[in-house]
N, C-alpha and C positions, 0 to 999 in steps of 0.2 A: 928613217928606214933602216938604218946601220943597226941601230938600238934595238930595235923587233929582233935582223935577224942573228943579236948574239943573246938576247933576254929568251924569245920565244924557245930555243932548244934546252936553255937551262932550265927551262919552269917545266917542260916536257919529261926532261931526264928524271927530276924532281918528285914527279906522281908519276912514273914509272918506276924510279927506285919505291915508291909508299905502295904501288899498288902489287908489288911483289914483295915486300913485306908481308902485306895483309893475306896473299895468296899463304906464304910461308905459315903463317899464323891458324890460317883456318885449314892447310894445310896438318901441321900437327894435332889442331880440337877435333879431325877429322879421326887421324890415329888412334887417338887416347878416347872418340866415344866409339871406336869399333872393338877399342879390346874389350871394353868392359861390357861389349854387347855378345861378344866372343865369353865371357864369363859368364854371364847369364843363361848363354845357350847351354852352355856346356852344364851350368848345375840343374837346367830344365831334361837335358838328355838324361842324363843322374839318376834323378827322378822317376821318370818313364821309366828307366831299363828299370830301377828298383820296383814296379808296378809289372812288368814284365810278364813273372809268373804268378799274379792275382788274375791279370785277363786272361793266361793259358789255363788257368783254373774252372773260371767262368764260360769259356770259351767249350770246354772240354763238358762242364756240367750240363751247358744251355744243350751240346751236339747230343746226349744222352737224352736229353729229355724229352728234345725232337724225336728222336728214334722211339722211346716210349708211345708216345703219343699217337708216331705212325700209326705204330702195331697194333695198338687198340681203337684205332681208329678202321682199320682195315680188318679187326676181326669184326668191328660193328654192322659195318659196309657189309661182309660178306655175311652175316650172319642176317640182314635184311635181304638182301639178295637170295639167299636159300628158301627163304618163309616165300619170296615175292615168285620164285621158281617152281620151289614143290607145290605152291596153290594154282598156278599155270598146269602143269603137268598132272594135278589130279584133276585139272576142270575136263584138260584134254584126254586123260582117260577116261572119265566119267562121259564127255560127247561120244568115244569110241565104240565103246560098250551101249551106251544107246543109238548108235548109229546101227548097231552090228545087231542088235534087240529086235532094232525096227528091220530091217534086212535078212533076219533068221539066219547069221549065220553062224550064231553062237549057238 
């Protein structure tokens, strides 16, 4: 029983000094894969800002084009709208004038 309890805290100490090694260890692989992930970011950011003014480009063309498109789109609209109005408006003059025909009081 003596034996255990001078063996048992040595073999403890033992894989607790290893298992704080191993922490140290992966520890540092931890450092060394966040720089170089810190590196990769930083040449993807790079890149991007250098793209930058290609999307303020496109960005700027597409807003243009849209606007185009409104406008001829809304002359079309309204220039349908006018045909679908003035033929309302001459049906209903044309009902007036024969309302007024039949009524004598034109």
């Amino acid at each position: 029983m003596s034996f255990l309890l001078e063996f048992l805290p040595v073999i403890i100490y033992i894989l607790l000094i290893i298992i704080l090694m191993i922490g140290i260890v992966l520890a540092i692989k931890c450092l060394i894969t966040l720089d170089k992930v810190e590196k990769v970011v930083d040449n993807v950011n790079d890149k991007v800002r250098a793209l930058d003014g290609l999307f303020h480009i496109i960005d700027t063309t597409t807003d243009r084009v849209v606007l185009i498109t409104d406008k001829v789109i809304e002359g079309i609209t309204a220039l349908i709208a006018n045909l679908f109005v003035s033929n309302k408006k001459t049906r209903n003059t044309k009902k007036d004038e024969s309302k007024e025909i039949k009524n004598g009081t034109k």
